[in-house]
C-alpha positions as a printed Julia matrix, in Angstrom:
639×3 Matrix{Float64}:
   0.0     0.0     0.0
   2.91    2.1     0.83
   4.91    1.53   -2.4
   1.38    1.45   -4.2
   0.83    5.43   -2.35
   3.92    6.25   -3.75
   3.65    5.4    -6.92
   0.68    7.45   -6.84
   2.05   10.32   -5.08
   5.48   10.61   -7.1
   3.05   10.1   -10.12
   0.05   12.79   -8.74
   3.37   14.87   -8.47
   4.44   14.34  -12.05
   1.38   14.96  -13.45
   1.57   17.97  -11.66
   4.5    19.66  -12.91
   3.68   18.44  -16.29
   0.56   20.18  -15.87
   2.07   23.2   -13.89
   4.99   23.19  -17.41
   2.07   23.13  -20.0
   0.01   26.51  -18.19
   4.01   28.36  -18.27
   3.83   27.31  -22.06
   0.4    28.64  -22.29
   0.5    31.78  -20.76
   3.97   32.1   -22.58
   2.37   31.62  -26.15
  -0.27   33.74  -25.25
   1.64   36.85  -23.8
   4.13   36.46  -27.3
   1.07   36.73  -29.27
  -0.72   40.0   -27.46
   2.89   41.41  -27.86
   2.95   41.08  -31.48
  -0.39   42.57  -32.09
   0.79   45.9   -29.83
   3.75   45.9   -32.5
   1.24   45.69  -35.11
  -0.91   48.4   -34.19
   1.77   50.62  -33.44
   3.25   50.22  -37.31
  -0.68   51.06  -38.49
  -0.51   53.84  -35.92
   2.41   55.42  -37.34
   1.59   54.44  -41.32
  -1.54   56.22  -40.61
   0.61   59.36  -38.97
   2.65   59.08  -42.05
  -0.23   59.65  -44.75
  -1.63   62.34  -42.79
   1.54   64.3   -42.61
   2.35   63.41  -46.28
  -1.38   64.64  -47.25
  -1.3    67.9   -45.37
   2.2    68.58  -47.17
   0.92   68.14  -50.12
  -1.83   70.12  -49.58
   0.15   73.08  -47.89
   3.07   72.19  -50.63
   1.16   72.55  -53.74
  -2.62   73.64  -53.3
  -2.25   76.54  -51.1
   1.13   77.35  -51.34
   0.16   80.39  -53.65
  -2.14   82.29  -50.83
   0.34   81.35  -47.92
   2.94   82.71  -49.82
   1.45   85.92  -50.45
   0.16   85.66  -46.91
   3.63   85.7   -45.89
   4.68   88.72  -48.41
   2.36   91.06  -47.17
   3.54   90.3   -43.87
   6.83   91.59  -44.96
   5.97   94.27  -47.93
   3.24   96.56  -48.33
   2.39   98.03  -51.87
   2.13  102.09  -51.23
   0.81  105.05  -53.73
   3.74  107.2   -55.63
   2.42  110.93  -55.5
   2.27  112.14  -58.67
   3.31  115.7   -59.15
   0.47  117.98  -59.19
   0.91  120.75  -62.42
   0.87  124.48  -61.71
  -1.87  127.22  -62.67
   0.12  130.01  -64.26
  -1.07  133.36  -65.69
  -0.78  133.96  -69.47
   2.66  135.71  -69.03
   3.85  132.47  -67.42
   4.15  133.8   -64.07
   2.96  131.09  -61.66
  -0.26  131.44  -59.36
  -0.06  127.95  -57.91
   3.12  125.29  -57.67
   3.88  122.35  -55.94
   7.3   121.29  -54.28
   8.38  118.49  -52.36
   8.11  117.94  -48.37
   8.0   114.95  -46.1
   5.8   114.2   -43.37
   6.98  112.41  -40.11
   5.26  109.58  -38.32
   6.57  107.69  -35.38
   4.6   103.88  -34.57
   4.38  104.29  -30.63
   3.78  100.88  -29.53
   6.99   99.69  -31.35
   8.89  102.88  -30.65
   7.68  101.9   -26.4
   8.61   97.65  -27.14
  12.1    98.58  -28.5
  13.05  100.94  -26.42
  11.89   98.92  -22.96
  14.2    96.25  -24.18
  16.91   98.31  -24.72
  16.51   99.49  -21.42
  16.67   95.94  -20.12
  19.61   94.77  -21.79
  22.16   98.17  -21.41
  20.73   99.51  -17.95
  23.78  101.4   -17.6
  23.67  103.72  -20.57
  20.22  105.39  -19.29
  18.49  105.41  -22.35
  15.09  105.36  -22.24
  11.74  105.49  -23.94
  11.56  109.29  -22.3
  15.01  110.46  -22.67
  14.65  109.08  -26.13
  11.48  111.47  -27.12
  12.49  114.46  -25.11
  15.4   114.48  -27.28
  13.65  113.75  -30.57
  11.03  116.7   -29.95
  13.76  119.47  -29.06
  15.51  118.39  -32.16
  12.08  118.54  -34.73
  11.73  121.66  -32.7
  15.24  122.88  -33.61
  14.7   121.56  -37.57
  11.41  123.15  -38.04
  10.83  126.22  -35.78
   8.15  127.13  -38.09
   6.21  124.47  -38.08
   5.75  122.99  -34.54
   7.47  123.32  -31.33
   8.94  120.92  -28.69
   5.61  120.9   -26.2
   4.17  120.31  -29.36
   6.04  116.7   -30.23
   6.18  116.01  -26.58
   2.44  116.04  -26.26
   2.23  113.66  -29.81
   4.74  111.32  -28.41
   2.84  110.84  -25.72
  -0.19  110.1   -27.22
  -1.94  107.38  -25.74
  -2.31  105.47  -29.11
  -0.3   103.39  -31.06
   0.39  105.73  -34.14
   0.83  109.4   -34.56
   1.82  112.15  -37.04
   4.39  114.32  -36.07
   4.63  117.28  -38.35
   4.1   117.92  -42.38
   5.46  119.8   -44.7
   9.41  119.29  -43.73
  12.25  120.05  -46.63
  13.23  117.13  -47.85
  16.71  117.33  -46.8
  15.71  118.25  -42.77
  13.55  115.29  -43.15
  16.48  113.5   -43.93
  18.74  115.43  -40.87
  16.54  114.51  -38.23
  15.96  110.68  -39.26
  19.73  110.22  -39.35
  19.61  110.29  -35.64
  16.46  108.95  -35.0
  15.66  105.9   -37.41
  12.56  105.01  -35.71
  11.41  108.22  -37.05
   9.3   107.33  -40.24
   8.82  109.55  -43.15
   5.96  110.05  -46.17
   6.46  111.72  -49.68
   4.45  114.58  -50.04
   3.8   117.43  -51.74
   2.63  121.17  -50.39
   0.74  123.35  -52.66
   2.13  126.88  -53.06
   0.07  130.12  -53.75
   2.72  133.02  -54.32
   0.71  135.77  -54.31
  -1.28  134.81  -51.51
  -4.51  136.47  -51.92
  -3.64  136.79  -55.32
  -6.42  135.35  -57.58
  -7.47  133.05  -54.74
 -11.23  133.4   -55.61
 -10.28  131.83  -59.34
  -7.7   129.27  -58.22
  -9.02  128.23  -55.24
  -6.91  125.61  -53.2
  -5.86  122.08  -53.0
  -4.93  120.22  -50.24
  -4.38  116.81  -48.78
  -7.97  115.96  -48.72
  -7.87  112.69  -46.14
 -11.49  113.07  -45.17
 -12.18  111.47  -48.89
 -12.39  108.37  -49.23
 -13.03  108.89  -53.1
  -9.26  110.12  -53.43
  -5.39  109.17  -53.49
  -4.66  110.05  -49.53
  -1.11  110.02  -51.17
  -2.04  113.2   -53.64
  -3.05  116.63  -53.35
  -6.36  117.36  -54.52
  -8.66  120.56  -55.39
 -11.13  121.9   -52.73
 -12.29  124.78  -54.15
 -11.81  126.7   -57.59
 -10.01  125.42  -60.67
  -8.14  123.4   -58.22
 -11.21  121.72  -57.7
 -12.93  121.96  -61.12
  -9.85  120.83  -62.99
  -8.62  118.76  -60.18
  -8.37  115.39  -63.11
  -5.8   117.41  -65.52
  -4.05  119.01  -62.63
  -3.67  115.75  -60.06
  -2.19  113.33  -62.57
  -1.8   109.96  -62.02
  -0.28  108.58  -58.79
   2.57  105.47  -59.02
   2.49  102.04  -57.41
   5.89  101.04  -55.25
   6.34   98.08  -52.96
   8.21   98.23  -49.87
   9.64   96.61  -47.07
   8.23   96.86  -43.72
   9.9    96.28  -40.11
   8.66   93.54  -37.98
   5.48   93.64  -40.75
   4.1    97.25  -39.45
   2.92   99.53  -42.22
   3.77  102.39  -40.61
   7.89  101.37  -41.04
   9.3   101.46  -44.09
  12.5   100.16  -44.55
  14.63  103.01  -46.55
  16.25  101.3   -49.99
  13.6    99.01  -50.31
  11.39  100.58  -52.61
  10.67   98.85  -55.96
   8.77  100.39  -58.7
   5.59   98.83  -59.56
   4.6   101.8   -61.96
   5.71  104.75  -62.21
   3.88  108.27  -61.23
   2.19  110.18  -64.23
   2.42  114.3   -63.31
  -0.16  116.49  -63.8
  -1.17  118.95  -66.76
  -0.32  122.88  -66.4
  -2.88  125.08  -66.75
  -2.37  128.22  -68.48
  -5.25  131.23  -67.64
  -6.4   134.04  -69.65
  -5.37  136.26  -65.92
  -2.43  138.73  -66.18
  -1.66  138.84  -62.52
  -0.67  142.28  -62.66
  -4.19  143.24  -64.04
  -5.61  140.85  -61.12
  -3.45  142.74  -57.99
  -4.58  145.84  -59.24
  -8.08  145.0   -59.95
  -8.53  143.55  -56.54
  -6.45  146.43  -54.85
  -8.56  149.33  -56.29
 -11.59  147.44  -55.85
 -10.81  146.55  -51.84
  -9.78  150.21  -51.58
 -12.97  151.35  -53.14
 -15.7   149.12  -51.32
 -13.92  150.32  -48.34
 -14.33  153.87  -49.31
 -17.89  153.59  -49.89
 -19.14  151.45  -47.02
 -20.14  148.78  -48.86
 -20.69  145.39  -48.0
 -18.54  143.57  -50.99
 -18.12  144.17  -54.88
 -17.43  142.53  -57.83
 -15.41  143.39  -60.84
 -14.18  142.07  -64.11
 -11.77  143.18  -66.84
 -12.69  141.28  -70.18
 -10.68  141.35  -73.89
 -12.93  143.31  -75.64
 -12.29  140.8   -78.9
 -11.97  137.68  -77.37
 -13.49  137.65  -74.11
 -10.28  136.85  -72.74
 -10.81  137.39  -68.06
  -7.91  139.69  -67.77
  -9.16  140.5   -64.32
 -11.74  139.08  -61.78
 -12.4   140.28  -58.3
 -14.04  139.71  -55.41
 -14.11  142.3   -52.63
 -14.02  139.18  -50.44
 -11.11  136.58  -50.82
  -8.61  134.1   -48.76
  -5.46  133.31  -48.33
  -4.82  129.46  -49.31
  -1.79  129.91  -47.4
  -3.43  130.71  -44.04
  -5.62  128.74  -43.42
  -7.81  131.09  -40.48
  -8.91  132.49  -44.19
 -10.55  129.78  -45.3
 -14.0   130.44  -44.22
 -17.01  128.93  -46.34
 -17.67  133.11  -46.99
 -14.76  133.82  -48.13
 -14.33  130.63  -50.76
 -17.49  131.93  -52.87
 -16.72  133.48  -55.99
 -19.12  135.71  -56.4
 -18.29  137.01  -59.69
 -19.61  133.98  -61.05
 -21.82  132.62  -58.63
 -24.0   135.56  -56.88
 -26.46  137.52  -59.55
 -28.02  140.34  -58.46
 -30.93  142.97  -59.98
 -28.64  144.75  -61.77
 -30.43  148.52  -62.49
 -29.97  150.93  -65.54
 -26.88  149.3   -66.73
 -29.31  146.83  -68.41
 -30.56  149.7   -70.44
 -28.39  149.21  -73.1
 -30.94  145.86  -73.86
 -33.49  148.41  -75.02
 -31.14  150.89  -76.4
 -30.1   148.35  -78.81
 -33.43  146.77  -79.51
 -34.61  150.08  -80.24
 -31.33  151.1   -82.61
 -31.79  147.32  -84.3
 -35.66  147.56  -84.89
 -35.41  151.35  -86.28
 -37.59  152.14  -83.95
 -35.18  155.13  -83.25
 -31.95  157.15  -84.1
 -29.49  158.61  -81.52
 -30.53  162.04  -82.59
 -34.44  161.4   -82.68
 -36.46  162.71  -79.85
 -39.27  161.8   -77.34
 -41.45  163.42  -75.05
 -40.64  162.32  -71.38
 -42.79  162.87  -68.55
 -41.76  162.26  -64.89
 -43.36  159.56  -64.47
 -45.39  156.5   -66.51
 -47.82  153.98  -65.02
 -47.39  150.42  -66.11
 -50.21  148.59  -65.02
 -50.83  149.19  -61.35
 -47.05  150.67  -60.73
 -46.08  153.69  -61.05
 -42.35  154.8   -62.47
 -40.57  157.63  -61.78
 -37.4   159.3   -62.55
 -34.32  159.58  -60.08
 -34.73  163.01  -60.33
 -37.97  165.1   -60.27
 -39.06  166.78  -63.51
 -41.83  167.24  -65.81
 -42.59  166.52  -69.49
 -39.36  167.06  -71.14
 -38.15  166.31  -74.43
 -35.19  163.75  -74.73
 -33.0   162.26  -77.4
 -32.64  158.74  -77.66
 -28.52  159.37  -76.41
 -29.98  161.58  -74.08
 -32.58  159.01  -72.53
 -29.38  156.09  -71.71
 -26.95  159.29  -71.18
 -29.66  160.74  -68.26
 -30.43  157.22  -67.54
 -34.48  158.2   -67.47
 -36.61  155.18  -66.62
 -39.63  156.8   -67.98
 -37.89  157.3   -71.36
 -36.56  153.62  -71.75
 -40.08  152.2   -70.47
 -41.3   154.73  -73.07
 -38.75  153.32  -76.17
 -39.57  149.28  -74.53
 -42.84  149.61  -75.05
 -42.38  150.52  -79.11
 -39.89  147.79  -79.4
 -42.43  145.0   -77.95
 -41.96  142.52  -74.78
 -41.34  139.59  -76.85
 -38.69  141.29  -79.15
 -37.63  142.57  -76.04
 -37.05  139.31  -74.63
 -35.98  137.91  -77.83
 -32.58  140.51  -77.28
 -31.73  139.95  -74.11
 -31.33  136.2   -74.73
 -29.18  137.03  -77.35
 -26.93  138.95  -74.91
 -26.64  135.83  -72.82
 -28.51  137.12  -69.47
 -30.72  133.85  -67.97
 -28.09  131.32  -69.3
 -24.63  130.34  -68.27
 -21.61  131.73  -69.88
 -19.14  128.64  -69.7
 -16.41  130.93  -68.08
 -15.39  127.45  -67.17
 -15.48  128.66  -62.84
 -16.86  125.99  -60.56
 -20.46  127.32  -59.26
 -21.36  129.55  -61.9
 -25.19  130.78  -61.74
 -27.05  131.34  -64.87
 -28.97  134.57  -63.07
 -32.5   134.88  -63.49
 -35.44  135.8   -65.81
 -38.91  135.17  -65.6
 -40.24  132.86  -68.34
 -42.66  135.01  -70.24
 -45.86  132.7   -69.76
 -45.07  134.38  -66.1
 -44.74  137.69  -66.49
 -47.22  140.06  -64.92
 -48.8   142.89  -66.12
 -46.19  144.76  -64.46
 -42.84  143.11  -65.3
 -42.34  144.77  -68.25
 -42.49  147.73  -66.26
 -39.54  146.28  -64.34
 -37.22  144.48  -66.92
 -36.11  147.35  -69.64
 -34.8   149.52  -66.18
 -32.78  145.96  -64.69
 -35.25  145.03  -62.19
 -36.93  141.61  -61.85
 -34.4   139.58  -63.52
 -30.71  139.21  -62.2
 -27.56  138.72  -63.37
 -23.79  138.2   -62.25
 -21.08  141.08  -62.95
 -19.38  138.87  -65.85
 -22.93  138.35  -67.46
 -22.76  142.3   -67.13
 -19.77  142.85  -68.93
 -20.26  140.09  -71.43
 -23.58  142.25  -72.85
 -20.96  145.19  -73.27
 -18.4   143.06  -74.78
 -20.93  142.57  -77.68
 -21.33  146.03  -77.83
 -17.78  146.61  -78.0
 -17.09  143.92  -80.31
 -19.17  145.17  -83.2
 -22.27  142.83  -81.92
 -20.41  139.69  -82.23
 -20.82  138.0   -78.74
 -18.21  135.82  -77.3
 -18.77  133.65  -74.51
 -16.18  135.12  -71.49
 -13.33  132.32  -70.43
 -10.94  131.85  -68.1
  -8.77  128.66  -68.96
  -6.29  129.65  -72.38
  -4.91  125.93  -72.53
  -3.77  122.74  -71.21
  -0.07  122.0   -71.18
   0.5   117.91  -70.9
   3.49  115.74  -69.39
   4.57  115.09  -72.75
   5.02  118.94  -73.57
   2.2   119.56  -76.01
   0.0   122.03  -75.41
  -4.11  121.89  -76.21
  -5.96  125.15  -76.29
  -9.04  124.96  -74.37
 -12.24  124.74  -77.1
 -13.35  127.86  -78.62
 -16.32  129.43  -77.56
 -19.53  129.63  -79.59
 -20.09  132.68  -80.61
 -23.39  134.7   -81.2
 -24.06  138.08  -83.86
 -26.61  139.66  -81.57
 -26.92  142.63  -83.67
 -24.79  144.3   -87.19
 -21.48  145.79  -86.94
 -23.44  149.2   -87.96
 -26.07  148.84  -84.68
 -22.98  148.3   -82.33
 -21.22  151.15  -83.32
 -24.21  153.03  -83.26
 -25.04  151.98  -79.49
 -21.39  152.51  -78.52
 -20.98  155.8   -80.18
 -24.44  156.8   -77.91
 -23.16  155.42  -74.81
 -20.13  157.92  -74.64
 -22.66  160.59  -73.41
 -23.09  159.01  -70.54
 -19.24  160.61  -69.63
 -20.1   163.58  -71.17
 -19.33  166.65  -68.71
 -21.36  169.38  -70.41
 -23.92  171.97  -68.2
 -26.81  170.98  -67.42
 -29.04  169.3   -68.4
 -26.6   168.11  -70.79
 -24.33  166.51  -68.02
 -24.63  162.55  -68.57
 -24.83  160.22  -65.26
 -21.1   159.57  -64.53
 -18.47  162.35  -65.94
 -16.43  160.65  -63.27
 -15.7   157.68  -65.64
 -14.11  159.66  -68.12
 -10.25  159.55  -69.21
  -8.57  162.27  -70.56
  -7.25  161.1   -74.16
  -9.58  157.89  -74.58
 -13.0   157.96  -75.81
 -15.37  155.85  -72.65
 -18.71  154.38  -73.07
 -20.27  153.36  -70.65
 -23.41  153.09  -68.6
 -24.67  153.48  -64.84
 -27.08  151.63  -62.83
 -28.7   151.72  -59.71
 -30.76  148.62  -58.66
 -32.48  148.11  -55.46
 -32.05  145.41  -53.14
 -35.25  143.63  -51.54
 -34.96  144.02  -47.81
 -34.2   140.82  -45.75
 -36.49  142.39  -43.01
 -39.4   143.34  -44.88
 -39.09  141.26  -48.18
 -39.63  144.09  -50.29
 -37.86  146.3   -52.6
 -35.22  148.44  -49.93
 -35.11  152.77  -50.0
 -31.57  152.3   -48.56
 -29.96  149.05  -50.31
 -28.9   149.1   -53.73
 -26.77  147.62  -56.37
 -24.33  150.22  -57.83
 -23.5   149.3   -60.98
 -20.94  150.48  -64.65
 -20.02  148.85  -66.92
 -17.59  150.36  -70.07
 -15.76  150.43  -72.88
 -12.3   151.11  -73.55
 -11.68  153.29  -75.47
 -14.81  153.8   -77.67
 -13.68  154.63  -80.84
 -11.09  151.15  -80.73
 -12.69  148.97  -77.58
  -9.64  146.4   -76.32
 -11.58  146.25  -72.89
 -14.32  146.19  -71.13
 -14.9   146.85  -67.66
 -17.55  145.8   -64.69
 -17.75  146.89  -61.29
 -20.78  146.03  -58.82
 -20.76  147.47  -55.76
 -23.13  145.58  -53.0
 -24.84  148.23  -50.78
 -22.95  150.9   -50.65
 -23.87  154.06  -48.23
 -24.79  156.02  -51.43
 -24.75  159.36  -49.04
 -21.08  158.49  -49.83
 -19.33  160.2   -53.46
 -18.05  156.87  -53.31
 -21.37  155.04  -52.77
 -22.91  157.16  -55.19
 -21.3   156.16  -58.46
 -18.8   153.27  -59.31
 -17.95  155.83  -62.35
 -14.79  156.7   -60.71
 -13.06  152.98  -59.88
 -14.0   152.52  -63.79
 -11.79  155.78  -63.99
  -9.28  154.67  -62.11
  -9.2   150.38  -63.47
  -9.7   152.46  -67.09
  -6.06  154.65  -66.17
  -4.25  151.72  -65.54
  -5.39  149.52  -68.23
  -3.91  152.31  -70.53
  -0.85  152.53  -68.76
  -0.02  148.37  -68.86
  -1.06  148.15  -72.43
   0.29  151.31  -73.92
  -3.3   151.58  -75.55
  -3.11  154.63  -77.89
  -5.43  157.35  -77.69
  -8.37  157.96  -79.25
  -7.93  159.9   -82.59
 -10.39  162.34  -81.54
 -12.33  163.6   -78.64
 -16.34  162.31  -77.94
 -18.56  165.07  -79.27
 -20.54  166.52  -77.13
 -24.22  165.71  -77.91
 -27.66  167.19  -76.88
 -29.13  165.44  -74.53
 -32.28  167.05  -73.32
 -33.83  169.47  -76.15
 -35.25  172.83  -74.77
């Protein structure tokens, strides 16, 4: 039993670690294979890794490679306007009214300017430069450089702006711009351009003024553009065409440029010249005398124009009321209207010569044939009088424009008719535009003739009702002068391109308005009104006359309607002449408006003698010869 228990033992033992062997082979088997499939599912792990990263290369390599690319560029470059150079507004001698030269304007980022200058700080503690010494000795240097321009509280109070980016100061000579960002490289600096106006006042109402109009989102902030004037009106011949650069910028700001990095993408295309009809000289003196006069007489502003009795040629055109594009505390909305062009007003006897003419033209009457003139005439339910009180007299036509009777041109209007009437003074250009080619130019007024009252024709032959500016004034005179052929006034001569070639501006149409003969005859009448003779052969404005020369010419006096009381004013009047120099061979005409005047005043009373005086000059400048003979003196009023 014992060797039999053994046997069994030794062999319950055996079976044992037989058993005990074939669970270590097991398990080992088994833990081999769970290793092998962690190998395996690493390799798909990282094949799968792999085509990803090879897919998104592929992608970033060759489908949007183009827009990262120029993602990165413009991190680095930024494409920036070239000013083109804006073309000058000269006179017709060449002498220049308007010019352009080169400046810089300086800019200074702040947040990199504070960054780079902390870290300096940081790193050389010992040299004591800081973001404050730094500025305090930037803005007494800028100071120093441009005295004229800005001071150092000035910079100091920019450099401390509590913004990332400022301008520092415009309009800096090229070469200081230069000085100062020698020593301070952080300094940045623009092309520009400033706009210069030599003569200051000087045909300021005509040119008007450009500027660096950055309000506009419509225009180059990198050009100078027109505000008001011809600067403004021919702002597309005068800007020209700005250029295209790329440069480099640091740490990808825009507001630092890199200097030497510019590249060219297309080049800047100046600006046309634009040569006027002006002669400066004529302008000073026509805007002197005029200033001088309004002051003189109290008046509240004035007009004038000096026109090429041929051509209509603007030699001269005032305004009692101007700026300085150079300062700008001038530039008041006020002061920028050119009221030459843009303000009509009721313009008084000078319009006279409408029915003078009409009257000459139809044969209705002679300068020598008479009428019987009363002191006053009723038209409809108004009642016209003469300036001065008198009864039935009898007049000759000369002597009815010469006296400048009311009753006597109503008298003559009503033979001639109120649609031939009408019919002339369209001709003459009054209700209608001339094309002077100024910015804001009013066509005046005149009542459409299905309108008319039976009491505007009362009004219209004397200059009320119906309104005009002073160059639609002269341009009826210029017909006159110009043996009835009327020609459109103008401004603008030519155009001078980049290239060098030079385009006249378009000629204007011209109108006959009446013969040669009729002219001449209206002209030769109108010298009366100089005429110094006794009474009552005196004419209105003896004042106007110029020893040597032949003058016609012709008053007016045309009441204002009262703000107050909207009615015609017994104190407020247009004072009014327009003439002819000289008579006998016109090369100019002259209007003057005067705008409420005190007519108490011998200056208020007349603008006969700043005709005298614009008449003198005119002689003087152009060496005009004088008149073969002197005006006869004519009858006037008939005893």
């Amino acid at each position: 039993m014992a060797a039999g228990g053994q046997r069994r033992a030794r062999a319950t033992g055996s079976a044992r670690r037989t058993y005990a062997a074939g669970t270590r082979r097991a398990v080992a088997k088994r833990g081999n294979g769970g290793q092998r499939s962690r190998y395996s599912a690493v390799r798909i792990l990282l094949v799968v890794i792999m085509v990803v990263a090879g897919a998104k290369l592929v992608q970033v390599q060759w489908f949007e490679a183009p827009a990262l690319s120029a993602a990165a560029e413009r991190q680095r470059t930024l494409t920036i306007d070239i000013p083109a150079e804006r073309g000058s507004i000269v006179d017709r001698n060449g002498a220049k009214l308007a010019f352009s030269v080169e400046t810089r304007t300086l800019s200074v980022n702040l947040r990199a300017l504070h960054k780079s200058m902390d870290e300096y700080a940081k790193e050389h503690p010992q040299k004591g430069r800081t973001f404050e010494t730094e500025v305090t000795a930037a803005a007494k240097l800028i100071a120093q450089k441009v005295p004229n321009l800005t001071t150092e509280q000035e910079q100091l109070k920019l450099l401390h702006k509590p913004q990332s980016f400022t301008y520092l100061v415009d309009d800096v000579e090229p070469s200081v711009a230069d000085d100062i960002v020698e020593q301070y490289p952080w300094i940045s600096v623009e092309n520009r351009a400033k706009r210069e106006y030599p003569g200051d006042t000087l045909g300021s109402n005509i040119v008007g003024l450009a500027n660096w109009r950055m309000d506009d989102p419509d225009v180059s902030k990198h050009n100078l553009h027109g505000v008001v004037g011809l600067e403004r009106s021919r702002d597309d011949a005068l800007a020209g065409t700005p250029g295209r650069e790329i440069v480099n910028t640091q740490n990808g700001n825009d507001n630092l440029y890199l200097p030497g990095t510019e590249h060219v993408l297309q080049a800047a295309v100046p600006g046309s010249d634009l040569e006027l009809t002006l002669d400066s000289d004529v302008q000073y003196e026509l805007q002197r005398q005029l200033s001088d006069y309004v002051a003189q007489s109290n008046a509240k502003g004035g007009q004038a124009v000096v026109m090429d009795a041929k051509t209509g040629e603007v030699y001269g055109l005032a305004d009692a009321k101007t700026f300085n594009p150079n300062d700008p505390s001038t530039l008041e909305n006020d002061l920028l209207n050119n009221r030459p062009v843009t303000t009509p007003y009721e313009p008084g006897s000078v319009n006279k010569v409408v029915t003078a003419t009409a009257a000459i033209d139809g044969g209705i009457a002679s300068p020598t044939s008479t009428l019987q003139v009363p002191g006053t005439i009723k038209i409809a339910d108004r009642t016209v009088h003469d300036a001065w009180t008198h009864g039935t007299q009898t007049f000759t036509t000369t002597g009815v424009f010469a006296k400048s009777s009311n009753v006597g041109t109503l008298e003559l209007a009503q033979k001639v008719g109120p649609d031939k009437y009408l019919e002339m003074l369209k001709k003459f250009g009054i209700g209608a535009r001339t094309g002077i080619g100024l910015p804001g130019e009013s066509s005046g007024y005149v009542p459409a003739r299905d309108q008319w009252s039976a009491s505007t024709f009362g009004n219209l032959p004397i200059g009320q009702g119906l309104s005009m500016t002073v160059v639609q004034m002269a341009g009826m005179y210029q017909a006159i002068a110009n043996d009835g052929l009327r020609v459109p006034p103008r401004i603008v001569k030519s155009e001078k391109k980049p290239d060098g070639s030079v385009v006249p501006e378009p000629a204007p149409k011209t109108e006959q308005v009446v013969s040669p003969q009729t002219a001449k005859t209206v002209r030769d009448m109108l010298r009366a009104v100089v005429q110094n003779a006794k009474s009552p052969n005196a004419g209105t404005a003896p004042s106007a006359a110029l020893e040597g020369y032949q003058i016609s010419g012709k008053t007016g006096t045309g009441q204002q309607i009262d703000p107050r009381t909207k009615a015609y004013s017994g104190s407020l009047a247009n004072i009014t002449f327009a003439g002819i120099l000289p008579a006998d061979n016109p090369r100019f005409v002259v209007g003057i408006r005067l705008d409420a005047p005190d007519t108490t005043l011998p200056a208020g009373h007349s603008a006969g003698p700043l005709f005298h005086s614009i008449a003198s000059y005119l002689a003087q400048r152009y060496q005009i010869p004088v008149s073969g003979a002197e005006s006869p003196v004519v009858p006037l009023v008939v005893s």
